[in-house]
TORPA-701668 format. One line per 5 residues: number of its first residue (from 1); their letters; for each residue x, y, z of C-alpha. Coordinates in steps of 0.25 Angstrom, whole numbers, m for minus. Example, Ala and Ser with C-alpha at 12.3 -4.5 7.8 and 13.67 -1.06 7.14 Angstrom:
// residues 2
1> as> 49 m18 31 | 55 m4 29
// end
This chain:
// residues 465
1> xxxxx> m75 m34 148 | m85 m37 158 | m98 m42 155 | m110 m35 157 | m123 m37 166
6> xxxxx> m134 m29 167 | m145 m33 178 | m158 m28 177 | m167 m28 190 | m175 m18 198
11> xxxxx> m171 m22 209 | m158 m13 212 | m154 m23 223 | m153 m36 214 | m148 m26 203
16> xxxxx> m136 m22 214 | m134 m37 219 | m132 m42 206 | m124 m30 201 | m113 m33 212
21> xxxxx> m112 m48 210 | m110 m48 194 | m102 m37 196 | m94 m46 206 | m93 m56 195
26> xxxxx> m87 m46 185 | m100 m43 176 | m102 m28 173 | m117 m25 180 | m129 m15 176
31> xxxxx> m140 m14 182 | m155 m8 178 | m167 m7 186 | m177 m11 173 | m177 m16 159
36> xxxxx> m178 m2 155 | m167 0 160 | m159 m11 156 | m160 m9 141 | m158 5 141
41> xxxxx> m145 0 148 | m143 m11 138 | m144 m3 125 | m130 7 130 | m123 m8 133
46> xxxxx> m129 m22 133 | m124 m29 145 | m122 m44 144 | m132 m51 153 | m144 m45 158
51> xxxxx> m149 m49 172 | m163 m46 169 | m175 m45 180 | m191 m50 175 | m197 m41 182
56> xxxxx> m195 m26 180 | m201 m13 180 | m205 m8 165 | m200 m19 157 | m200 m33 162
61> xxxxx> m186 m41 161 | m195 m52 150 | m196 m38 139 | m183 m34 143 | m175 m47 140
66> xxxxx> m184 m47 127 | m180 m34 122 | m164 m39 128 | m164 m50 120 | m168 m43 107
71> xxxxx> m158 m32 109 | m149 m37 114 | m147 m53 111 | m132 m55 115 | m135 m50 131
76> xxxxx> m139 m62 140 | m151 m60 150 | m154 m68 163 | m167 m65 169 | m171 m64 183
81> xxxxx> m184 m63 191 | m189 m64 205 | m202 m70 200 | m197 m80 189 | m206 m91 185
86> xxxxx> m201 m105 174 | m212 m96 163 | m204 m82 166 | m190 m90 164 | m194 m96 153
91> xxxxx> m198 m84 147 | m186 m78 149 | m178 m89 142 | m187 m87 129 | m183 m72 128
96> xxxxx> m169 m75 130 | m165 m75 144 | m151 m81 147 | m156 m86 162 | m167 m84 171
101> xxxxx> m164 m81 187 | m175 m80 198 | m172 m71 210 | m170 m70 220 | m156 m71 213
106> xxxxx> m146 m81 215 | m133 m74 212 | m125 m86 211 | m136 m91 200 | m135 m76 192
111> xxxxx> m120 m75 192 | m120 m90 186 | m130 m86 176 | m123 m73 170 | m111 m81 170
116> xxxxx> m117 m90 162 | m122 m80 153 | m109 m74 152 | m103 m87 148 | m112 m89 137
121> xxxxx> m110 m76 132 | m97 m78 131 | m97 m90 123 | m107 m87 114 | m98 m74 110
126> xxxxx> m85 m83 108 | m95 m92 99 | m99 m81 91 | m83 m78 90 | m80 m92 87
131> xxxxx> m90 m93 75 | m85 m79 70 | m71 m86 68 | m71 m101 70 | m57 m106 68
136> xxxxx> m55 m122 70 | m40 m121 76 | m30 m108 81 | m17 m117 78 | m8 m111 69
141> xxxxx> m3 m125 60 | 10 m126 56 | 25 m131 62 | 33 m122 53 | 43 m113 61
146> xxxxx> 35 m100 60 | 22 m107 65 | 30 m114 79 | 35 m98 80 | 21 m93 78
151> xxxxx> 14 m103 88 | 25 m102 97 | 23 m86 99 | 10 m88 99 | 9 m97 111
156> xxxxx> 18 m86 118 | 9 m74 114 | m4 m81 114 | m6 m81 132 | m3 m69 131
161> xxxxx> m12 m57 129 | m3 m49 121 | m8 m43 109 | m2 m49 95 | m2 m44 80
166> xxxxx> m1 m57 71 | 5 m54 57 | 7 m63 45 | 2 m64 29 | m14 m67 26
171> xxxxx> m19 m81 29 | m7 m85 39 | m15 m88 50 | m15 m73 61 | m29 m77 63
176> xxxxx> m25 m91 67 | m14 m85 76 | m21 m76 81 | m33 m86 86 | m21 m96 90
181> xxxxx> m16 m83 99 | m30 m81 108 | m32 m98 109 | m21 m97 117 | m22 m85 125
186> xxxxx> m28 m83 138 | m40 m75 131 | m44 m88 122 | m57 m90 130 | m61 m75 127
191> xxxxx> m65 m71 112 | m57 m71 99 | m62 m59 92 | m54 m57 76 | m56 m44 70
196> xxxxx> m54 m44 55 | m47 m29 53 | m49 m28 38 | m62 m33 35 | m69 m23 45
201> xxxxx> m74 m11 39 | m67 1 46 | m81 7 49 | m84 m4 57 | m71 m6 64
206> xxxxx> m77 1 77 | m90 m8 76 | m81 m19 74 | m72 m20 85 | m79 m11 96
211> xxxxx> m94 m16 94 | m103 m5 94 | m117 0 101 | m131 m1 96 | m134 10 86
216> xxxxx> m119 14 85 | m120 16 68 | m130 12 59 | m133 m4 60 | m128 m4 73
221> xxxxx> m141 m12 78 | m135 m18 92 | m122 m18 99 | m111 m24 92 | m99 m29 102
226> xxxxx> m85 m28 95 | m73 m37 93 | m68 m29 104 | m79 m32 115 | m78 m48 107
231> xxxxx> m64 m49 110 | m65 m43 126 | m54 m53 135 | m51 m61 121 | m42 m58 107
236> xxxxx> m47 m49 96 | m40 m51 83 | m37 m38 73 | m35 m47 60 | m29 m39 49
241> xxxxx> m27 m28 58 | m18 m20 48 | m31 m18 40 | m40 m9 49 | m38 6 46
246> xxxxx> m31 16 53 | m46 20 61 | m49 6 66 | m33 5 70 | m35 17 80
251> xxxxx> m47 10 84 | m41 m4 89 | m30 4 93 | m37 12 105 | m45 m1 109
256> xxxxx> m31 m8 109 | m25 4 118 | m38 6 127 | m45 m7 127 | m58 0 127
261> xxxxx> m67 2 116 | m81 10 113 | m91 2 105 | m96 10 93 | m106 20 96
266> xxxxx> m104 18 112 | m99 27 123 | m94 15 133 | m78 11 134 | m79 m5 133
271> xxxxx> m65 m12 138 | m59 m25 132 | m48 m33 133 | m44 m41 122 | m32 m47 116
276> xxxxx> m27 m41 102 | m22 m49 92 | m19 m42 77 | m15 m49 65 | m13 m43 51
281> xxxxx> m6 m47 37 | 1 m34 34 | 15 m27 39 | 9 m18 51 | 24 m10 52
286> xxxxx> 22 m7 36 | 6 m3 40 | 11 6 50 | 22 13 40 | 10 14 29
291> xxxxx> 2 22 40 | m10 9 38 | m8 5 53 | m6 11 67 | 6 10 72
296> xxxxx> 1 11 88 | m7 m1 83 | 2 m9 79 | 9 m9 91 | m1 m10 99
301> xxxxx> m5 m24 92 | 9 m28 88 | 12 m33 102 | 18 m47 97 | 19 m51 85
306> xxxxx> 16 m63 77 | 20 m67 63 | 11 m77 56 | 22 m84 45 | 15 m84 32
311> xxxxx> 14 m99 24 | 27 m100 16 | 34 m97 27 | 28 m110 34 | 27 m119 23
316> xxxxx> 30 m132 31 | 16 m128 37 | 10 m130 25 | 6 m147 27 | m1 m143 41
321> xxxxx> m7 m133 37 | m13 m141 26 | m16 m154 32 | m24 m143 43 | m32 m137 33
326> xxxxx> m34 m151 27 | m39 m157 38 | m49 m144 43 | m54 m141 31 | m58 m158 29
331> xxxxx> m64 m158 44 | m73 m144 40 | m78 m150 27 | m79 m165 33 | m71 m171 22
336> xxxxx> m61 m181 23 | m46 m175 25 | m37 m175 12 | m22 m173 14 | m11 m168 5
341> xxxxx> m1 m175 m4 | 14 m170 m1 | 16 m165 m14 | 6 m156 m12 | 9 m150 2
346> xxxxx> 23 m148 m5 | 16 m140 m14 | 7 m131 m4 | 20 m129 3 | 29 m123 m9
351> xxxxx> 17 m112 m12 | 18 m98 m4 | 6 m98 1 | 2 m82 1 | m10 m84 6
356> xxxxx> m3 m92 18 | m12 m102 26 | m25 m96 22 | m21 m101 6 | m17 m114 9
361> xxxxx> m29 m118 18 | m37 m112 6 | m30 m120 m6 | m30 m133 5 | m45 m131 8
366> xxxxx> m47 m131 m9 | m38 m144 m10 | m47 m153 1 | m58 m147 m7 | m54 m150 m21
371> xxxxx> m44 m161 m19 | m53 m174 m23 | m45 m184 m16 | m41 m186 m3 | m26 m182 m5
376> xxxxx> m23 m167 m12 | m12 m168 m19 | m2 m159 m27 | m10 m158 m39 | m22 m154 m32
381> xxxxx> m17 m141 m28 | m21 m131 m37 | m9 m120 m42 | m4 m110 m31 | m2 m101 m41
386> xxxxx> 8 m89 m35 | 7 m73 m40 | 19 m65 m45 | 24 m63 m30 | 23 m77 m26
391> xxxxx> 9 m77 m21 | m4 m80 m25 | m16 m77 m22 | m25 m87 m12 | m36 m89 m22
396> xxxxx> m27 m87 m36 | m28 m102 m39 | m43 m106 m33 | m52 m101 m44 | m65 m99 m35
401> xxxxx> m79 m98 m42 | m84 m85 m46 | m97 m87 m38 | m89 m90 m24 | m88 m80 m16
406> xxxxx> m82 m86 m3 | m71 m98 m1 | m82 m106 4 | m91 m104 m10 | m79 m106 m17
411> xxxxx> m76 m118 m11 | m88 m124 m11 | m89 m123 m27 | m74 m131 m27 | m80 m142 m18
416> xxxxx> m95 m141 m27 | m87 m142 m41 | m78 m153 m36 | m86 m161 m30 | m95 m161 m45
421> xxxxx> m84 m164 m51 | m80 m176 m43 | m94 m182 m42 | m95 m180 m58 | m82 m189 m57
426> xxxxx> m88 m199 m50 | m101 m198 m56 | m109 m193 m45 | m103 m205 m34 | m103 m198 m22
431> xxxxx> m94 m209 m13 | m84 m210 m25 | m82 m196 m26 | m81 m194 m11 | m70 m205 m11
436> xxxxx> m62 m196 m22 | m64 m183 m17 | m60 m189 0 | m74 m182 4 | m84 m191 11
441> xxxxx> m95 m197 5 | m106 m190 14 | m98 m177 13 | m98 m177 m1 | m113 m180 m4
446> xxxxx> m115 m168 7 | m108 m159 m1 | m113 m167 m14 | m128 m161 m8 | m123 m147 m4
451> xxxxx> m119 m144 m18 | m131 m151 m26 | m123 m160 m34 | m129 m170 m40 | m121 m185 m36
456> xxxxx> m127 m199 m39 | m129 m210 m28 | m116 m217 m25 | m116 m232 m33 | m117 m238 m20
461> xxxxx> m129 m229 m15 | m135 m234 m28 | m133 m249 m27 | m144 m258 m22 | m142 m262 m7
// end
């Protein structure tokens, strides 16, 4: 998808002279004779940059890039003027201009300047990606058989742009694959853009994946991109895809067959070109039999296929899997790095592990926590209890106070009643019970502070120098 320019000017010959040269560099060009104009223009489709002119008839380009700015923050404005001054640039800056160009114009200059622009743009959308799903590494760990096969298909399919449908058990890692996929494709400069299938309501399905135009339903405030229009010339991601209904189905099936989309409450065909990866948890051939999923759609997704090997059938994974979470988890919190006796690997390694990798990060993540030595040992490991069909369930053994509502709470109030308990042992010696529990000193009396305990000076603190 091209990006869009619209350059507002009275004058139809720099209006015609710059339409031809951005056109050249592969911009999409409007053009409008006032600021009248131009936001009449802006409210059907907000083009990306505005090349704005100061002095207008009606309207002047200053109270237009005001009312620009507070309509439409995300568009970028360069200002020009024949009659610029340092006061008039300054101004400009204040209200929110990207650049300042004097005429007469250097088109060398304004080409530099939009491409700039564009550049930023571009960056701050794959931030905004990034902070939506920040994930420290894309390397699937393990050297079991099934994992070499897994990493060795994916190297093949991965340059490619054909699209894949990942299948494998909860907590096994398709997002991780799936990621893994696009960092080695030749779209892994363009955007990452995951769609969760089953946590979007189906009367928001269109919103969601198409965007939709100012005033399109009730709340609809501004105009809204979709994962869609995000993902254009990257990867978009259908998690959980089995879990869409039979209406949202049909409607990634069309966009899938045409590559065209309306946004909600629009009237204009908008192209894209994006790479589809699916993943889901459930037997798609048993879906299709059950009348719950399209068969025209799963062949249209199921172009190759990967299987993501559950846990127990990896086990000799488990260790490295451990001392990774081990090591990440210590590095986030800023502790110091336990490791795990023998026994007790052999012990993690005999368990099924239902909830696959996602369960064992969990348990490990409560073990560095809870653990109050340096080394977690057998003993430490709380039961892995298993249910009447050999599994349990992830959280059956972790007794999570009642007043927690997410892991982060929960875990917090594990590391607030521990760390009491160890500084009652101790008698309130902060360098005594940071020794015992492997935490350093200054990390402790940080967390000692964010939890209001009360801990006396160490004995040595208290000495006379």
């Amino acid at each position: 998808m091209h990006k869009n320019i619209l350059i507002v000017d009275d004058e139809k010959s720099i209006c015609q002279s710059l339409e031809g040269i951005l056109a050249d560099e592969g911009y999409e060009v409007q053009t409008a004779p006032s600021a009248e104009e131009a936001l009449r223009m802006m409210e059907e489709e907000a083009p990306h940059l505005v090349l704005l002119d100061i002095w207008l008839p009606g309207m002047d380009g200053l109270e237009a890039l005001k009312i620009i700015k507070t309509e439409f923050p995300q568009v970028r404005v360069v200002m020009m003027s024949g009659h610029g001054t340092i006061e008039t640039a300054v101004k400009a800056t204040k209200l929110g201009a990207f650049d300042f160009i004097e005429k007469p114009l250097s088109l060398e200059k304004i080409i530099l300047v939009i491409n700039h622009a564009m550049d930023m743009m571009r960056l701050e959308e794959e931030n905004v990606l990034l902070k939506q799903k920040l994930t420290q590494s894309f390397e699937l760990t393990g050297k079991s058989p099934v994992i070499m096969e897994l990493k060795e298909q994916i190297s093949i399919v991965a340059p490619t742009n054909a699209w894949i449908l990942i299948m494998g058990e909860n907590g096994t890692g398709k997002e991780l694959v799936a990621r893994s996929i696009h960092r080695r494709s030749r779209r892994s400069q363009k955007p990452f853009v995951e769609v969760n299938c089953a946590a979007i309501p189906e009367e928001l399905i269109e919103s969601e994946l198409f965007g939709h135009e100012k005033g399109a339903f009730t709340g609809a405030t501004s105009k809204k991109r979709g994962k869609f229009d995000l993902a254009n010339e990257g990867t978009i991601f259908l998690d959980e895809v089995a879990d869409m209904s039979q209406k949202a189905q049909a409607k990634i099936l069309r966009i899938l067959q045409e590559k065209t989309f309306e946004r909600v409450g629009g009237n204009r065909l908008i192209s894209t070109d994006v790479r589809v990866l699916a993943a889901t948890n459930k037997d798609l051939e048993r879906e299709m039999e059950d009348g719950r999923f399209r068969q025209d759609l799963y062949y249209r997704l199921n172009v190759i296929p990967l299987h993501v090997p559950p846990l127990r059938d990896r086990r000799e994974d488990i260790p490295l899997l451990v001392a990774r979470f081990i090591h990440d988890f210590s590095l986030k919190e800023g502790e110091v790095e336990k490791t795990m006796s023998n026994e007790a690997l052999e012990k993690l390694m005999r368990h099924d592990w239902p909830g696959n990798v996602r369960e064992l990060k969990n348990i490990v993540e409560r073990l560095v926590i809870m653990t109050p030595g340096r080394i977690i040992d057998v003993a430490d490991i709380p039961p892995l209890q298993k249910t009447e069909n050999g599994h349990r369930p992830e959280t059956a053994d972790i007794p999570i106070p009642s007043d927690s509502d997410s892991l982060r709470e929960a875990r917090q109030d594990f590391e607030k009643q521990f760390i009491m308990k160890k500084l009652k042992e101790f008698e309130g010696n902060i360098s005594r019970t940071a020794e015992a529990i492997g935490l350093e000193r200054s990390n402790l009396h940080r967390k000692i502070k964010s939890y209001g305990l009360d801990a006396r000076p160490d004995d040595r603190e208290s000495q006379p120098s």
